[in-house]
C-alpha positions, 0 to 999 in steps of 0.5 A: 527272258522269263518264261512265264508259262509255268506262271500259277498266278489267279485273278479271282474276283472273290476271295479265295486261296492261291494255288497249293504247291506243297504242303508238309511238317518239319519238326515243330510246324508246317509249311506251305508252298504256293503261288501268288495270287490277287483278289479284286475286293471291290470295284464298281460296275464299268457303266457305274463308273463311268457314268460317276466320271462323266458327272464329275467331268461335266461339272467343269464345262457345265455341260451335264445338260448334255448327258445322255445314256451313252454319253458318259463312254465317250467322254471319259474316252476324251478325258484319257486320250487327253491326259486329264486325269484328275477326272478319274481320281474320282472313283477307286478299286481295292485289291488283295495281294498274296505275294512274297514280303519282297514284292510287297515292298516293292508295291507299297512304294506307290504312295497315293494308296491306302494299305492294310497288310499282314504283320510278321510282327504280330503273326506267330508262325510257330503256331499258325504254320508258314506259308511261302510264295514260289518264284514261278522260275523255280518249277517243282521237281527242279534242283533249283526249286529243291535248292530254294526250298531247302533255303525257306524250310531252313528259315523256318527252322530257324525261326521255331528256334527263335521262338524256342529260345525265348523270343516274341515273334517280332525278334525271330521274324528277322531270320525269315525268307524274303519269299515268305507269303504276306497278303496286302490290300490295296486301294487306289484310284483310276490314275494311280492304277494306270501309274501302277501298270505303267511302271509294274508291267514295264520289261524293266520291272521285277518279274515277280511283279510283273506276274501279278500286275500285267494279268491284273491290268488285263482284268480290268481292261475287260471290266472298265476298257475305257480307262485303261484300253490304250494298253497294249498288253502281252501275256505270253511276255508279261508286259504291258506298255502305252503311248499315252503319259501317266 
């Protein structure tokens, strides 16, 4: 069992940077420590998006002659307690990552998305200074947050090497920390979110992703709780589960 008290993770629903750990020189750069964070780049207004799904789903009943000012609630409502998902396909959320290359890898496995991420092919630390994401198990003044710090400086050093020697950051990127930072935009629709959550705040999930998706689930429960009000969330464990198929 983690405990996810000493969790830095922020929501923020501008853009704005993660939370500042550290921050110092090694010979040749500088290094930041931080913690993760999500920025919700763009999503509707609840009622806007469920007035849209209500106009998609009534076409296949022909019923918009039905619709009213408080229908639209109630019958996305039906539309998730049913499983007819494909209804809410119909509207999208974009979201920004700042989380660890690890964790990434692991959120671009969900396929019906559209991603934008930042290149450690195309980004020279040397120049820029690198960033590194800390494992919210790893609390400052610990000797296991000092160990993995001693790790990710050392990789930093490395790469100056790298570069040093001659090679494009391309080639030096190969000796980077798995924990360095990255940002990742993300856009999917409504039932791909839900399929996201299902599976990323699951107590058999990574806990690092879990640190990012259960609060983020959360955030969207307060702004569009007709879609995703069947989950049950925890924060205090960092997760969250439903009974109804995704």
């Amino acid at each position: 069992m983690y405990d996810f008290s000493k969790s830095k993770v922020k929501i923020f629903s501008r853009m704005a940077k993660p939370e500042v750990i550290e921050s110092f020189n090694i010979e040749g750069g500088r290094v930041t420590i931080e913690a993760p964070a999500v920025v919700i780049m763009r999503m509707a207004p609840g009622k806007s998006i469920l007035k849209l799904l209500e106009k998609c789903g009534r076409v296949c009943y022909k019923s918009e002659g039905r619709i009213t000012k408080d229908s639209a609630s109630k019958l996305v409502q039906r539309f998730v307690d049913t499983g007819h998902f494909s209804v809410i396909e119909h509207e999208s959320v974009t979201v920004k990552a700042i989380c660890d290359r690890g964790i990434s890898h692991e959120w671009v496995r969900h396929r019906l998305a559209s991603y934008s991420q930042e290149s450690s092919r195309y980004c020279n630390y040397s120049s820029r200074g690198f960033e590194f994401i800390c494992p919210f198990t790893h609390e400052k003044g610990t000797a296991g947050y000092d160990s993995w710090k001693k790790g990710v400086v050392d990789s930093a050093l490395r790469y100056l090497e790298q570069i040093n020697l001659g090679f494009l950051p391309e080639i030096a990127r190969g000796v980077l920390a798995t924990s360095l930072k990255t940002e990742l935009v993300c856009t999917m629709n409504l039932r791909e979110w839900r399929h996201f959550f299902f599976l990323r705040c699951s107590l058999r999930a990574h806990p690092q992703i879990r640190e990012l998706a259960v609060p983020l689930l959360a955030e969207f429960q307060k702004r569009i709780p007709v879609i995703f009000s069947d989950f049950e969330v925890d924060l205090e464990k960092m997760t969250a589960s439903t009974k109804i198929s995704t």
